[in-house]
VEXKE-324924 format. One record per residue: residue number from 1; x, y, z of N, C-alpha, C, O in turn; residue in three letters. Coordinates in Angstrom, 2 decimals. Layout:
BEGIN
NUM_X_Y_Z_X_Y_Z_X_Y_Z_X_Y_Z_ALA;
...
***
This chain:
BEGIN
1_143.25_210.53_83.48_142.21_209.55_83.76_140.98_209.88_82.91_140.25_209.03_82.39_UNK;
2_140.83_211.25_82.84_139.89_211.52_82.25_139.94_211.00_80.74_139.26_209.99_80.56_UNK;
3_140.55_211.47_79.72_141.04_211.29_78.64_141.01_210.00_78.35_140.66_209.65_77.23_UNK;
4_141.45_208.90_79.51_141.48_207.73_79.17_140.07_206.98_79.22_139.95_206.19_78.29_UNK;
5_139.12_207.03_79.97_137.54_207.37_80.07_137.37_207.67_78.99_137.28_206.68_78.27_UNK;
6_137.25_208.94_78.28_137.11_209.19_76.74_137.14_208.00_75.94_136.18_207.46_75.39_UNK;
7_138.92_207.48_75.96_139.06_207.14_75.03_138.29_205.50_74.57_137.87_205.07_73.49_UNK;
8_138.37_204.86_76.02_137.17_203.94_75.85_135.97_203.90_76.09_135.51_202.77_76.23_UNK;
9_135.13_204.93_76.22_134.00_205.43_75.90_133.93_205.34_73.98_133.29_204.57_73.26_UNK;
10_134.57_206.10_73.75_134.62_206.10_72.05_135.17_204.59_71.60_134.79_204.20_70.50_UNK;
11_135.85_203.92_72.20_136.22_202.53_71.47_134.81_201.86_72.00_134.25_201.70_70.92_UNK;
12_134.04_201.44_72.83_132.96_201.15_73.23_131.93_201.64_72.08_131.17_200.77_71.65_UNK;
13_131.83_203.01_71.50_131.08_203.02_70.75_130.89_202.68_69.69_129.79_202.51_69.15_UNK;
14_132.88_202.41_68.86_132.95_202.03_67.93_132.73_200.79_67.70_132.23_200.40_66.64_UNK;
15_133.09_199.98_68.70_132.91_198.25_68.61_131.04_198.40_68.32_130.58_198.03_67.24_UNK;
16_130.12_198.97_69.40_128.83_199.10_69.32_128.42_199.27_67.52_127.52_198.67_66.93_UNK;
17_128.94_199.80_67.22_128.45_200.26_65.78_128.92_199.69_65.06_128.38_199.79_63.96_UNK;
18_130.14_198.76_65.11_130.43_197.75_63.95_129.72_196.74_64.25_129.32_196.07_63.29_UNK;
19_129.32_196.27_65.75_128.23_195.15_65.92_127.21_195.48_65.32_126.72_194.48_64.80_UNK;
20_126.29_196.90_64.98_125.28_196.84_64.65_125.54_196.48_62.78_124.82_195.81_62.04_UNK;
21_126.49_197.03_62.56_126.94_197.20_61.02_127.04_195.95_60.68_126.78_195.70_59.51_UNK;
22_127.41_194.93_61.49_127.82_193.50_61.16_126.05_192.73_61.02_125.73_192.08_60.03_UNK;
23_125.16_192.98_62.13_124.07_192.82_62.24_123.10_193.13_60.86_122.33_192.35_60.30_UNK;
24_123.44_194.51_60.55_122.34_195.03_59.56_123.04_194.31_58.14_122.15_194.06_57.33_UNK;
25_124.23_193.98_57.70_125.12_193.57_56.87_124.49_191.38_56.97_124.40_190.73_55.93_UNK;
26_124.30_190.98_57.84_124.09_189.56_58.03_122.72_189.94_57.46_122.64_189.70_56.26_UNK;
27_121.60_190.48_58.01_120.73_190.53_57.52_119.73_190.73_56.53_118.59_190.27_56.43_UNK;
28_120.51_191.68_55.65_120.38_192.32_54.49_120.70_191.11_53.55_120.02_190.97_52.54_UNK;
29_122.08_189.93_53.92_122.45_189.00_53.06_122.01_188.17_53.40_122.43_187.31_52.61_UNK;
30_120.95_187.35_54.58_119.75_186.66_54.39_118.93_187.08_54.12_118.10_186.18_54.27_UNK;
31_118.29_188.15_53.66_117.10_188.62_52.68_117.63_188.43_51.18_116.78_187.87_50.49_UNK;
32_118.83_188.76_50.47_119.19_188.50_49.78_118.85_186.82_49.08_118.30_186.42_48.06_UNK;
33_119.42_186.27_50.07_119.69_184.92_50.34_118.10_183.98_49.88_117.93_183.02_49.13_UNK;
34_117.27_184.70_50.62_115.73_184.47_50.98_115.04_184.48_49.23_114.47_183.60_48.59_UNK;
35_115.32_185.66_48.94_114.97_186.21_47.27_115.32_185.29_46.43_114.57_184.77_45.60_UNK;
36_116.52_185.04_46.62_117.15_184.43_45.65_116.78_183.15_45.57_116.73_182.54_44.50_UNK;
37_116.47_182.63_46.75_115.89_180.89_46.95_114.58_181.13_46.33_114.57_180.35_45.37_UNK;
38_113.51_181.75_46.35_111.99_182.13_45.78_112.29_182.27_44.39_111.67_181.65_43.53_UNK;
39_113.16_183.00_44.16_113.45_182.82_42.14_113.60_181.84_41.75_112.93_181.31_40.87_UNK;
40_115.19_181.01_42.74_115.25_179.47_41.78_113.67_178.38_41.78_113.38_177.47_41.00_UNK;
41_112.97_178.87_42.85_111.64_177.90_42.95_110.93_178.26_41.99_110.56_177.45_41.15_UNK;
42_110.60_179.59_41.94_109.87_179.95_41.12_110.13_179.49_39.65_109.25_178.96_38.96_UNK;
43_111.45_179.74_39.21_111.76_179.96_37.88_111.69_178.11_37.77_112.59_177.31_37.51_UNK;
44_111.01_178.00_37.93_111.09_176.45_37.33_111.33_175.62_35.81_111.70_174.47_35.55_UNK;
45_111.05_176.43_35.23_111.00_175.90_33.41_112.41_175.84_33.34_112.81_175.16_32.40_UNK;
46_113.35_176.40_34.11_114.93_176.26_34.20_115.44_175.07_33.81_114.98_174.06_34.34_UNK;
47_116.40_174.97_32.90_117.17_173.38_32.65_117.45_173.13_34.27_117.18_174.11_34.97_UNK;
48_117.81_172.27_34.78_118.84_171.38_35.58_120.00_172.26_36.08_120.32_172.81_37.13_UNK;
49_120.58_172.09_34.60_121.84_172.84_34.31_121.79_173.69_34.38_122.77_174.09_35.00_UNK;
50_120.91_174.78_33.99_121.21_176.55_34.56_120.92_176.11_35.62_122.02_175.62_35.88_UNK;
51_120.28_175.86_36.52_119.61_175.70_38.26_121.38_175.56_38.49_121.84_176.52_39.11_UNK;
52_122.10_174.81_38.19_123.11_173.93_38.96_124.24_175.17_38.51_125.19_175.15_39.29_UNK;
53_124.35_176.00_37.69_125.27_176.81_37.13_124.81_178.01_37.62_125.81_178.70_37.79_UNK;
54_123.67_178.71_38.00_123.39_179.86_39.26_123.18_179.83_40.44_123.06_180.89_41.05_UNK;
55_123.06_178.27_41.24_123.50_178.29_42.22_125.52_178.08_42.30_126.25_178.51_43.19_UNK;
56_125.78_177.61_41.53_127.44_177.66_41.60_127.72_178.95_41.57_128.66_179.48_42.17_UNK;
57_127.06_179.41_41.00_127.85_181.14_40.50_127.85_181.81_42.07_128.75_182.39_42.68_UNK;
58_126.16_181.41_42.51_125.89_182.52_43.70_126.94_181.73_45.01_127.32_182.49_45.90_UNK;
59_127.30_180.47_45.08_127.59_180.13_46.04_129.19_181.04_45.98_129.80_181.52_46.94_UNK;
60_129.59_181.06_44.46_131.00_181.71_44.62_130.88_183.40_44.99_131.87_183.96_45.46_UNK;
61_129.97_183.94_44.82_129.58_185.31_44.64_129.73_185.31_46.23_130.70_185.96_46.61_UNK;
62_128.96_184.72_47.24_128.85_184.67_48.43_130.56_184.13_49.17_130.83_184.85_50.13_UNK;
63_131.16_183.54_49.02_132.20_183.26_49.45_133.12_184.53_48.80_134.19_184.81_49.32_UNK;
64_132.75_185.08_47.93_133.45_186.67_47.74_133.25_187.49_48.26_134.02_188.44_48.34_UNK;
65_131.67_187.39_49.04_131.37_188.69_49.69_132.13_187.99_51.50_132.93_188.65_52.16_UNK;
66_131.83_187.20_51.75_131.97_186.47_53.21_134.09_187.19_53.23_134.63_187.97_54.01_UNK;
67_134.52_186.61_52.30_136.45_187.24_52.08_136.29_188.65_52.32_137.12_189.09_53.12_UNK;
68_135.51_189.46_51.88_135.44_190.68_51.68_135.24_191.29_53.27_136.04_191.94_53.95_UNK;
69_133.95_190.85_53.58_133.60_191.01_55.25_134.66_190.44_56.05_134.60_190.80_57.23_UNK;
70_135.50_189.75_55.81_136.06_189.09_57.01_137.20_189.92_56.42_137.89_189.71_57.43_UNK;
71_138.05_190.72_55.64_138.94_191.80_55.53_138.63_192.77_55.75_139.51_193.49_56.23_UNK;
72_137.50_193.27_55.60_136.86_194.74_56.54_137.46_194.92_57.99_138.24_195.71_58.52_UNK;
73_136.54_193.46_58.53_136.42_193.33_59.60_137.89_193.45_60.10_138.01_194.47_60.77_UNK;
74_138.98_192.77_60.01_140.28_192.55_59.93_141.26_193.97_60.00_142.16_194.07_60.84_UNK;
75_140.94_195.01_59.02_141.33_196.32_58.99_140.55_197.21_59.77_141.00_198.33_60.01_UNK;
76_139.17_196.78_60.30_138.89_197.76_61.50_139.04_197.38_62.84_139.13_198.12_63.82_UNK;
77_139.05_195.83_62.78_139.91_195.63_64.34_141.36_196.37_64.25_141.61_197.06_65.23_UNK;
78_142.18_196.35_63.40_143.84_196.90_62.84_143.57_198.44_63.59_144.13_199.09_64.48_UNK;
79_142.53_198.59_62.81_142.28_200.21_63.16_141.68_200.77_64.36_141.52_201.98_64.51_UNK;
80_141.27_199.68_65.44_141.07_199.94_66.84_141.91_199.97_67.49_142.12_200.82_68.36_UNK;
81_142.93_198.55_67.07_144.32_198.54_68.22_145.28_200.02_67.70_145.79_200.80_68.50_UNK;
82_145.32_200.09_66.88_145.74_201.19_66.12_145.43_202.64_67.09_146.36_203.38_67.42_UNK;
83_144.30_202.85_67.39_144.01_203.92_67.75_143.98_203.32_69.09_143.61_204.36_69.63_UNK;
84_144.08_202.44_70.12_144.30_202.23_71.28_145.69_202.52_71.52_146.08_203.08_72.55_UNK;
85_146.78_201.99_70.13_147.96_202.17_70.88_148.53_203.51_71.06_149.38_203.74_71.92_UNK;
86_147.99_204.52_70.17_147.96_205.88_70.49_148.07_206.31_70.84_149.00_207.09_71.01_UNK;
87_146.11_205.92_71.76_145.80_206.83_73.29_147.01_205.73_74.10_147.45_205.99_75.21_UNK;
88_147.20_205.15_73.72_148.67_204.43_75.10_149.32_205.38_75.01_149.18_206.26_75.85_UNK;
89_150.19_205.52_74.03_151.35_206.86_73.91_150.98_207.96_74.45_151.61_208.41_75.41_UNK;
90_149.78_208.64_73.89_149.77_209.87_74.71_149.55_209.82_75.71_150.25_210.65_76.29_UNK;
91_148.69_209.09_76.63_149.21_208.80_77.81_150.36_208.41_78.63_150.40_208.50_79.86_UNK;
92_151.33_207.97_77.85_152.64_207.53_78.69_153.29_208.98_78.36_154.00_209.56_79.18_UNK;
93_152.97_209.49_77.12_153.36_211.41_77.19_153.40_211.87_78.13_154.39_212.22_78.78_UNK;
94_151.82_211.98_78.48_151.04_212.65_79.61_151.97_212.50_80.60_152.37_213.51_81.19_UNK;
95_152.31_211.62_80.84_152.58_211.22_82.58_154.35_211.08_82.41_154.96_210.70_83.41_UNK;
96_154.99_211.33_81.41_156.35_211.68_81.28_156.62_213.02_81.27_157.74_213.38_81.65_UNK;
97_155.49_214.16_80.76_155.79_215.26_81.01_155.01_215.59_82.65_155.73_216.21_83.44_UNK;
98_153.90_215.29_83.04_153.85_215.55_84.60_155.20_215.24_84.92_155.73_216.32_85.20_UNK;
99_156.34_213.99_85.06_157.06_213.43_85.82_157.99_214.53_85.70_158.56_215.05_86.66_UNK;
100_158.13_214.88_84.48_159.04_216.08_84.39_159.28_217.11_84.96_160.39_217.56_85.25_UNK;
101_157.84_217.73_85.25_157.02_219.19_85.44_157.25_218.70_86.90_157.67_219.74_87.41_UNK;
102_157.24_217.53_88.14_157.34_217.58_89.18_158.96_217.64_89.23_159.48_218.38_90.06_UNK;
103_159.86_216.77_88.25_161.53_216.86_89.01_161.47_218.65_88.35_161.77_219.27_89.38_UNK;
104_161.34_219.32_87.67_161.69_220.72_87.67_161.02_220.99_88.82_161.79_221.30_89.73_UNK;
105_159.87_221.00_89.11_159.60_221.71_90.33_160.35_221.43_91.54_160.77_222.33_92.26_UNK;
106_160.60_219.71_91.86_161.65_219.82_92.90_163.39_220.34_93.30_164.17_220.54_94.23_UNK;
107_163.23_220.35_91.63_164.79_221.34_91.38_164.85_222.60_92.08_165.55_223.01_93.00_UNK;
108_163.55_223.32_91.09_163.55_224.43_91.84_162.98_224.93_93.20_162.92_226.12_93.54_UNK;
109_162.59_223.95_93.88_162.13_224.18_95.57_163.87_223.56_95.74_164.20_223.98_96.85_UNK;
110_164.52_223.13_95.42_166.07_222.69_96.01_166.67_223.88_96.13_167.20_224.38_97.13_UNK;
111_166.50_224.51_94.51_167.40_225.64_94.67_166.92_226.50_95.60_167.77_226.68_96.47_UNK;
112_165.94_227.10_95.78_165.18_228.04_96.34_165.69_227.61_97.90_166.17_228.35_98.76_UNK;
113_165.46_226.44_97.94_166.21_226.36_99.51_167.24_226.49_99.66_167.65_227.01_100.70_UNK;
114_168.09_226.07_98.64_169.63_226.53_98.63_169.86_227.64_98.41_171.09_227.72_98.37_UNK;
115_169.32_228.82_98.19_169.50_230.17_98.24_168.98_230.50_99.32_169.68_231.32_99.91_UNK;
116_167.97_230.22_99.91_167.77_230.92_101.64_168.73_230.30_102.61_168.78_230.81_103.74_UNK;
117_169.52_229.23_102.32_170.35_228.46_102.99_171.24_229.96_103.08_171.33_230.76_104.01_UNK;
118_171.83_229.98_101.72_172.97_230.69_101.78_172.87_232.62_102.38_173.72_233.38_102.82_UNK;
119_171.36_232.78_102.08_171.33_233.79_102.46_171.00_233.93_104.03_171.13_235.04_104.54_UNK;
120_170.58_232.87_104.80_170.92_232.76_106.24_172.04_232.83_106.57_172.44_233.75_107.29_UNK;
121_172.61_232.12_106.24_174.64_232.05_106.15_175.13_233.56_106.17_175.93_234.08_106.95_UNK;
122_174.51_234.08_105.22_175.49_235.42_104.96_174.78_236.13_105.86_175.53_236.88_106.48_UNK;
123_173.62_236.22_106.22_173.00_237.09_107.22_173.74_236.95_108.39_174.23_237.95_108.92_UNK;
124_173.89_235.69_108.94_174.82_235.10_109.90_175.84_235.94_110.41_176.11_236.74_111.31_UNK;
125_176.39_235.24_109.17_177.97_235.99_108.88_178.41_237.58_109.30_179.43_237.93_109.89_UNK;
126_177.40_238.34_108.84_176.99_239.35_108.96_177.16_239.78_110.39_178.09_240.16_111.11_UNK;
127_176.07_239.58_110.50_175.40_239.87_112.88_177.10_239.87_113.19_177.69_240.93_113.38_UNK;
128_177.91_238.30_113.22_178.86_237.87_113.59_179.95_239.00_113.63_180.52_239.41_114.65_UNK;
129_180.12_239.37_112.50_180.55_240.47_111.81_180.37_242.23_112.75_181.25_243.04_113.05_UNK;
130_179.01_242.26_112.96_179.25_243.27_113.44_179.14_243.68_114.80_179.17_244.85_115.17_UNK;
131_178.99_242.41_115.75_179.17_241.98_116.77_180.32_242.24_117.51_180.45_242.62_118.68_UNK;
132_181.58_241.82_116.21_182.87_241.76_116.53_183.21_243.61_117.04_183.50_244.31_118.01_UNK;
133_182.91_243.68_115.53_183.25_245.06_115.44_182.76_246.14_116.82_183.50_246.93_117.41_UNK;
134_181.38_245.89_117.07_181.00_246.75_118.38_181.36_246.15_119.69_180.85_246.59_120.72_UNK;
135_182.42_244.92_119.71_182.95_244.98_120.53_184.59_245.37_121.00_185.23_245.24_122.04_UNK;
136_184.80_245.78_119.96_186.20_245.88_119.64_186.42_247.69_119.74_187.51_248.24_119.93_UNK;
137_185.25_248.33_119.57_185.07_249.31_119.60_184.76_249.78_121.31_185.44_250.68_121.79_UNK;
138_183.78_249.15_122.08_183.88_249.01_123.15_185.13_248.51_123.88_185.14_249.07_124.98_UNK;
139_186.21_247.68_123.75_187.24_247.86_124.27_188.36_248.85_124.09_189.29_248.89_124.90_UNK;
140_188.27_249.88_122.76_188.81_250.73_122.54_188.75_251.49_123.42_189.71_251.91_124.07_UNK;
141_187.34_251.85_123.58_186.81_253.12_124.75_187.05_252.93_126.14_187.21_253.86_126.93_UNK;
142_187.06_251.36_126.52_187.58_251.22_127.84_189.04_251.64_127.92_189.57_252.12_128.92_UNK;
143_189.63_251.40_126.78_191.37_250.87_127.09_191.62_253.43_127.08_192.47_254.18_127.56_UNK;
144_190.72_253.60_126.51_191.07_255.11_126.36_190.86_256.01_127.58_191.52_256.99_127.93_UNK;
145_189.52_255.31_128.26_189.00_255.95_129.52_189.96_255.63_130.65_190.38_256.33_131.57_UNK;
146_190.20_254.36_130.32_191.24_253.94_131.76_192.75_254.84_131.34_193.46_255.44_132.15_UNK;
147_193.01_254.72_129.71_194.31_256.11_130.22_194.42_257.54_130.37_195.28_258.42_130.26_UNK;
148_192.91_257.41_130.72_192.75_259.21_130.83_192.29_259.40_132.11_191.91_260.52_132.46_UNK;
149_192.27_258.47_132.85_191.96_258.42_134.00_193.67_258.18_135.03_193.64_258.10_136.26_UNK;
***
């Protein structure tokens, strides 16, 4: 549980920091954006035609950078589920080796009972055993006293 806490704690942070990265990245390319509109005003003595041939250029320049961001973006979502499906695995680890670590342990509380089983048995067996015997010995001594009598 813990571990898993971790692990979206750290995906929480990472999403946090590509939001800000996405933020400081939008912004930086409307300042860009901003500059670049103040030059074409400025630069006025410009033909027509250059005006119309550097805004074409920049509009393509920008639809290169926008492809670019939206494949970033694309390979670090890749690279979240990526590292989510992970922490999945090691967690289904986790909890396949507990499952494990409890059937060995109930193996061995089986056996363990099955060895005091058997060693009650033989203890048993035993008493039974010599029960017989000290009584068999006691009828000896009767059957000897009564022919010596």
């Amino acid at each position: 549980m813990k571990q898993e806490n971790l692990t979206e704690q750290n995906l929480t942070e990472e999403n946090l920091t590509q939001e800000n990265l996405t933020e400081e990245n939008l912004t930086e390319r409307n300042l860009t954006q901003e500059n670049l509109t103040e030059e074409n005003l400025t630069e006025e003595n410009l033909t027509e035609q250059n005006l119309t041939e550097e805004n074409l250029t920049e509009e393509n320049l920008t639809e290169d950078n926008l492809t670019e961001e939206n494949l970033t973006q694309e390979n670090l979502t890749q690279e979240n589920l990526t590292e989510e499906n992970l922490t999945q695995d090691n967690l289904t680890q986790e909890n396949l080796t507990q499952e494990n670590l409890t059937e060995q342990n109930l193996t061995q509380e089986n056996l363990t009972q099955e060895n005091l089983t058997e060693q009650n048995l033989t203890q048993e067996n035993l008493t039974q055993e010599n029960l017989r015997s000290f009584v068999s010995l006691l009828l000896l001594h009767l059957v000897v006293s009564l022919n010596s009598s």
